[in-house]
Structures are given as C-alpha cells and as structure tokens.
N, C-alpha and C positions, 0 to 999 in steps of 0.2 A: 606361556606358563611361567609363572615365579615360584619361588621355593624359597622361603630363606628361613634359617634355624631359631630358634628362641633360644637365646644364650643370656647371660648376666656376664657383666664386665666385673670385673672383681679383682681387686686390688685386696691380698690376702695379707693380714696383720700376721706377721710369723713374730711370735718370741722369740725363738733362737732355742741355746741348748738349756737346760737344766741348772739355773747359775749356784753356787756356792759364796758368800762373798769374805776376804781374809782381809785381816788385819795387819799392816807394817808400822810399824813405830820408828819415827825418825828422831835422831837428835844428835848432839854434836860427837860427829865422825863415826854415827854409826847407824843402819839399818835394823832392827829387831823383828823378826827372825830376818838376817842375811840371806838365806837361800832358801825357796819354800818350790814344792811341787805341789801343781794344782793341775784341772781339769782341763779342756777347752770348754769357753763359755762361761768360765769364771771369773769374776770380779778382783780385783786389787784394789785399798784403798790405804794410802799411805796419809798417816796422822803425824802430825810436828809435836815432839814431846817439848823442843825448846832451841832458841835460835834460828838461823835464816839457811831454809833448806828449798833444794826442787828434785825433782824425778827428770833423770836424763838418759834417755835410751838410746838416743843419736849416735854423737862421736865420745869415746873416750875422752874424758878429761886430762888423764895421765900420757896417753899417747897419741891424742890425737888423729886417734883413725877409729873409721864409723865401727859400728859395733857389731853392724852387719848381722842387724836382728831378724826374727820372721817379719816384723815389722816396728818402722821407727816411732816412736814418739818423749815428748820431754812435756813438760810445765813451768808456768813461770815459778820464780822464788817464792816464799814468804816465810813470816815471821811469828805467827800467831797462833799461840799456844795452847793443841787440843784442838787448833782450826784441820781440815782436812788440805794437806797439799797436792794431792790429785788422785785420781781414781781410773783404771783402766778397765778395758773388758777384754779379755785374750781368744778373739776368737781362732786365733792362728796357731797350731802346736809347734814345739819347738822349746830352743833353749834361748831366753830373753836375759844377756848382761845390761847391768845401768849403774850409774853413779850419782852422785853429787854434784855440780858445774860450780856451787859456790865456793870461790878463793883455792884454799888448798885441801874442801873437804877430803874427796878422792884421795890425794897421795895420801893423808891420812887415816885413810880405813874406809872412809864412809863409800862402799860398792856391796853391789846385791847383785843374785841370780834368781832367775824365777825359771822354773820348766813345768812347761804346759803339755800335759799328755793328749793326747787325740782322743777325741770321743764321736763314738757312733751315732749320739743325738744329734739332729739339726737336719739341714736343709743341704739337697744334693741334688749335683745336672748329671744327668748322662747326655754330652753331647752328641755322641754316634748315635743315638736313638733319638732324642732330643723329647728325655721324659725328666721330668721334676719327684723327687723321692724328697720323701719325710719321714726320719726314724723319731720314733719317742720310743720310752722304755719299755711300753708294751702294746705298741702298735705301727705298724708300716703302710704310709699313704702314697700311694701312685698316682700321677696324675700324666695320661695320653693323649696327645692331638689326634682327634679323627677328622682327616682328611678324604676320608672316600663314602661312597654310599649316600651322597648328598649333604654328608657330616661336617662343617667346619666350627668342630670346640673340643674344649680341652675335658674329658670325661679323668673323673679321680673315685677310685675305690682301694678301701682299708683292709687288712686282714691282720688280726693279732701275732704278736713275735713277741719272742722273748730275746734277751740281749746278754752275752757273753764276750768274753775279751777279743776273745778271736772268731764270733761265728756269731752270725742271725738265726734263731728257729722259728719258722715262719708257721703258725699251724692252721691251716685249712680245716674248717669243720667236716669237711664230709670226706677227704683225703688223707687228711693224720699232717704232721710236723718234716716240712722240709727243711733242713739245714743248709744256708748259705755259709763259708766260710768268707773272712774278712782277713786284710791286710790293711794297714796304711803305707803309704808310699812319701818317700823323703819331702817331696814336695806339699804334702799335706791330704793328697786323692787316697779317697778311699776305693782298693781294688775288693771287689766280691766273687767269689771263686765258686760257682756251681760243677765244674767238674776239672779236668788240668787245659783240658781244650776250650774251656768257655767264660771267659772272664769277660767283668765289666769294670769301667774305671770312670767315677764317680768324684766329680770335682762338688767341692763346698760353698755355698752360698749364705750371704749376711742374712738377703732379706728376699721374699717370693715377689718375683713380678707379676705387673698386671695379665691377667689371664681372661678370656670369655670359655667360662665354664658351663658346660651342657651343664642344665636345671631344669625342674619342672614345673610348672606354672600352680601357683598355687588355689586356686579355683576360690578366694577372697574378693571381697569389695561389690562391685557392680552392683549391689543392692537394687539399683534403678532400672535396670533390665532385666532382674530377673520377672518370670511370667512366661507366659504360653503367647505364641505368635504364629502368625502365617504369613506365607505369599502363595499367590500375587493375592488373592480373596479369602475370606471366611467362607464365601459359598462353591468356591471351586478354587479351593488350596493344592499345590504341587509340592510346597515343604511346609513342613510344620518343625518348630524349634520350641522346645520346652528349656528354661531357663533356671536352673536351683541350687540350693549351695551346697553340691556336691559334683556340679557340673553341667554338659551341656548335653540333651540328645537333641538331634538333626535326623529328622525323616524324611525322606525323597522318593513320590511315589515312581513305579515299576509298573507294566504289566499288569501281573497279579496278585504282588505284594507293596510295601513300603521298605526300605534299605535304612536301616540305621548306622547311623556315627556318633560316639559317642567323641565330645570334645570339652575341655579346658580351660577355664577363664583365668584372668588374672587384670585388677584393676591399671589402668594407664592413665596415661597423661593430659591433662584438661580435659577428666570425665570421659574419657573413652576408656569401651572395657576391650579389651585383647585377646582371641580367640586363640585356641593352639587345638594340632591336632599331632599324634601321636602316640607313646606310649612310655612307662620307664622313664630313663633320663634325657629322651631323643625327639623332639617337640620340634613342629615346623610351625611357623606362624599360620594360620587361618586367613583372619580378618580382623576388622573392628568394627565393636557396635558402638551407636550412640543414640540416645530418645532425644523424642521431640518435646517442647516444653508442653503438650497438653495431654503427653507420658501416652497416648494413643497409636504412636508410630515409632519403631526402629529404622536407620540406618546403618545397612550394614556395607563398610566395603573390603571387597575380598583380597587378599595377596597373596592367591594363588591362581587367580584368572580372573584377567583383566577384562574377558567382556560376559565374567560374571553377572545375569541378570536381574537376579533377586537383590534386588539394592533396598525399596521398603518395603516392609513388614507391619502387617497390622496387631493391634492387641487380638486376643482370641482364649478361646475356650474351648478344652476336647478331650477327649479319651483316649489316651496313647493305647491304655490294656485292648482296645477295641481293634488295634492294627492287626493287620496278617504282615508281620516283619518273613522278608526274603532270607531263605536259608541258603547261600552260594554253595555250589561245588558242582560235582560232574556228575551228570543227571544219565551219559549212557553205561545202561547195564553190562554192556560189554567190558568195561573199562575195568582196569585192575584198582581202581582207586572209587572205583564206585561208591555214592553218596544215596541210600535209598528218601534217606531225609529230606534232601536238597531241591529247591521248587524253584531255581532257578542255576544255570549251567554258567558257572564261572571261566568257561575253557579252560581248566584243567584234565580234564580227562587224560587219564597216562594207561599207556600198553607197551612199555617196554618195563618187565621186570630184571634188578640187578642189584650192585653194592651203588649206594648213592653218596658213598663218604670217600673223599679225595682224599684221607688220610691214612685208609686200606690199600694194601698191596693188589686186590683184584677190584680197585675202583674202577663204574664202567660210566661214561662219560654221557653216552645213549642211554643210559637207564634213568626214567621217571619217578620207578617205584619200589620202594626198596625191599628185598626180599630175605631179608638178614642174612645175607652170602656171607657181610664183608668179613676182611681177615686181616689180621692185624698180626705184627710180629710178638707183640703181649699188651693187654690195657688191662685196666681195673674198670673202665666206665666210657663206654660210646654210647652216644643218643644220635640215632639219626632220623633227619627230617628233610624238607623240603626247603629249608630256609637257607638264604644265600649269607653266607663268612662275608662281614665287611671287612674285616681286622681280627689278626691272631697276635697277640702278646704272649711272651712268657710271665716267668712269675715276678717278673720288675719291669713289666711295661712296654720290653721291646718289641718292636715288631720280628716277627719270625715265622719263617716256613719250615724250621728244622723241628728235628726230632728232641725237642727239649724234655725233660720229664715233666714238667707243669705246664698246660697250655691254658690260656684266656682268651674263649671267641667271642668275640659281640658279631651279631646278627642284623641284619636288615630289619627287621621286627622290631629290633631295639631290646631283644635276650642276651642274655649274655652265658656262656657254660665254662666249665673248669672242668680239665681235664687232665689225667695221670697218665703217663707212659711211661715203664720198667723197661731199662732197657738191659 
C-alpha cells in the first residue's frame, strides 16, 4: 500500500513589511535631514544636490573604526546632480551612523543617523516549534508542518488581529479577542508574552522559503475524461465511476448495496488527470487517468495499491439515482451506538459508555461512547467525537499538550476545532 499527500511546492513571493520611502538630500558637507527616524521596512533614498558624494556605513571616515551598525553597507561616489546616490531598505532595527568617504567630507560635517524602529509587520521563525508567522496590520498567518497521521506539509491558517505597540489582539469569531503581548529584544526577536510562564521568541525573516503546502485539488481541466465508465464490463460492472466538473463519484459494489467515494480531480502532466482522495486541506493522491485516442477506453493507475485491478475502463451509461448506496455503522441493536439506518456493519459497534475526551479530568480510556460525563476544570466549548487528534497547536502554531487558553486540533478527518480554556 502507498499513500503519498497532494502537496504544491510553493516558493511564496513575501513583500516584506509595509514600506514608507524618505528622502535625504546630499551636498557639499552636509546631509538634509541629518538624523531621521523611520520604520523597519523602510526605504532611504539619498539624492545629490551637487558635488561628488557616497553613503558610507562601514568604517568611520574620521576614526577609522567600523560603525558597527545593525548592518554594514556603503555605495560608490558620484557626481550627478539630482541623480540618486543610493537607496537602502532597513530591514534591521536599530541605530544606523554613516558619513561621507569623499576627501575631508566627514571631518567637515557631512555625517548622518538614521534609527529604525522595530515593527510587528513581516515575516517570523519560531525555531522551538519550527512554525513560520506573518503579521500584517490586520491579519495573522500561521503556517505548521504536519508530520503525523500520514501528513507530510505545511498546513497555514489566518485569523484577523489588530496591532498595537506593545500587543497583538488576535479575535476569533466565535471565541472573542485574545491579546498576545509583544516585546522586541536587543537583537531584533520579537518575544510574545501569552502569560509570565509562556513566552515565545520569534526571530525575523527577509524572504519565505520554499514550503510543500497541504492544498486541495482543484477538480479543473480533464475535460476528456470526464463521462460515465465501468469495469471490468457494461454488462457485469463491479465499479462504476461518473466523471463531472464538480468531481469524482466511485461506486464499488457490496453485498447488498454499492459504497460510494467521492474524489478530486485536478489536471497533470502530459494529459494525465490526477485523482485525490480526501477532504478540507488533506488530500492523498488516488491515481491517474488517461483516455485512449478512440476516447472509448480509460486507464487508470492507482497510487494506493499496487495490485489495483481495475486498470481499463470502459465508456458507459447508467443511473447512479437507481443505486442502493451502503449506509455503514453498527447494525447490532444492543450496541450503545446503534445505527437503525445502517444496512451494512462497519465494526464499530461500542458498549463501553464514558468521557471520550483526553482533555477531561475523568477521561476514560475504555470508553467508546461518549456519555457527556466529562469534566473539565472550566471550558466555554467541548465537542466530543470519535475522531482521533492528529496535532494540537496553540494560538501560534505550536505544538502542545498543555493547558494553553487557545487550543487548535486538526483531526484525522482533516476537521479542524478551536477551543477556549479559562483557567
């Protein structure tokens, strides 16, 4: 059996932060404005009013020892009046001295300062977790590797903030407005302060790496497969596959029903269309089809089992509304989880009732079915089910088992829930 995920390789274009761009006026032995406060993310563009000028951030002219900036740079001279003599973009905060290199500008006046304040926009690592953050003004993007549950990509979701000097307020629609507090730290990290015991510390980034991002297949293209098919015959079919552009149904007969899958498409590579099966943002490859040129026959082959039978497929015509599709679940009446709908028995059937939530104080581990015992030390919102936690985030993405006040579960399902705990 193979399994492998439907991802997109995605080399993400980040802009950076929110640029502003100023003006400096150079000319003989003097900067205009000499000292200016800006942003991080902001532009400098130094103009030559007249004479032979450069931008020197390296070493001191006058004393010859580096300047020992957030970071170094200089430009060549020139002379050309109204021409631009260089331009910088400060993504580094901090306090930037520079001078003049030509002749005796320097000892004669010509030096400048620029300080660049830290800003909460742009692009951030949390190494300890190893999650990628993006603030903008009024939204915060997470992006998590899922590494369990058969999951290898990088899943990212947004949730609206607003931005203050010292503080994120993060608002969840159906939870209300968390507040993260912020610090920046000498070195340029942004530390986020959820409570005195729980910090995170959040280094800065120019540009987003390449990432394979969980996506969903967008069910486009394959015009040439789409149609109604069979195997192995028309006159004694065991799957029927209806092809439309809103997706895929796969019926596989049963006993005394047919078993539906609904699946995926998305157009490939020299004419092959790409089958996916899942749901949400968590897509496993299927298969691929491909017609034959007298558009009478499918080939399909699978990548999730190799000695998959159903390789062609004939054209066809049929009546799906005509099926008895199989209702799965537990068929015996005894069962605490009884299905009287159900015409065929999934093994589920559960007879042990209890709390089925590992996040309750009297979680019971034996228990199948859940009897709304559990007990919590305080919540605003449990949902419990049967579905297995592949990954719990807090409210920036890390992974965690503790008692955070914001939890983020995705599911084996590929649900995902958001949850509050007062503590």
């Amino acid at each position: 059996m193979k399994k492998k995920l439907f991802f997109l390789v995605l080399a993400l274009v980040y802009t950076g932060w929110s640029q502003t761009t100023h003006i400096v006026n150079a000319g003989n032995f003097y900067y205009s404005p000499s000292e200016i406060v800006i942003n991080q993310g902001d532009i400098v563009i130094w103009i030559n009013d007249g004479g032979m000028h450069d931008v020197n951030a390296e070493v001191n002219s006058i004393t010859n020892i580096p300047f020992d900036n957030p970071e170094s740079f200089d430009s060549p001279s020139m002379n050309e009046i109204g021409g631009e003599i260089y331009s910088h973009q400060f993504n580094v905060p901090g306090t930037y001295n520079y001078d003049c290199s030509v002749g005796s500008h320097a000892d004669n006046g010509m030096v400048g300062t620029i300080v660049v304040n830290p800003s909460l926009i742009g692009l951030w690592f949390d190494s300890e977790s190893n999650q990628y953050i993006e603030i903008t003004q009024n939204q915060i993007t997470i992006f998590s590797f899922l590494d369990e549950g058969g999951f290898m990509c990088w899943y990212g979701w947004s949730m609206e903030s607003e931005l203050q000097d010292d503080a994120i307020f993060v608002n969840d629609p159906e939870e209300g407005v968390q507040t993260i507090l912020t610090n920046f730290l000498e070195n340029g990290d942004l530390q986020l302060l959820f409570s005195q015991d729980d910090t995170v510390i959040l280094s800065p980034l120019q540009s987003f790496p390449e990432i394979n991002l969980c996506t969903t297949p967008t069910n486009e293209g394959c015009e040439e497969v789409q149609g109604q098919w069979v195997w192995p015959s028309s006159n004694n079919p065991f799957l029927w596959m209806e092809i439309f552009d809103g997706g895929i149904n796969l019926w596989t007969s049963q006993e005394d029903c047919v078993e539906l899958t609904q699946l995926s498409f998305q157009e490939g590579d020299e004419g092959f269309c790409n089958l996916y099966v899942g749901e949400d943002v968590f897509w496993m490859d299927f298969g691929q089809l491909s017609i034959s040129d007298d558009e009478q026959t499918l080939t399909f082959s699978s990548s999730i089992d190799d000695d998959w039978p159903a390789e062609i497929w004939l054209s066809s015509s049929f009546d799906s509304s005509e099926f008895t599709t199989c209702n799965f679940g537990c068929t015996d009446s005894s069962a605490l989880n009884y299905d009287d709908l159900a015409i065929e028995d999934d093994g589920s059937c559960c007879y042990i009732a209890g709390c089925t939530d590992s996040d309750a104080s009297n979680y019971n581990s034996d228990a199948c079915f859940d009897d709304d015992s559990c007990i919590y030390s305080s919540n605003l919102d449990i949902n419990n089910n049967f579905r297995k936690i592949v990954k719990t985030f807090d409210l920036l993405g890390r992974s965690t088992d503790t008692k955070h006040t914001f939890k983020v579960y995705i599911y084996d399902d590929g649900s995902i829930e958001k949850r509050i705990f007062i503590k």
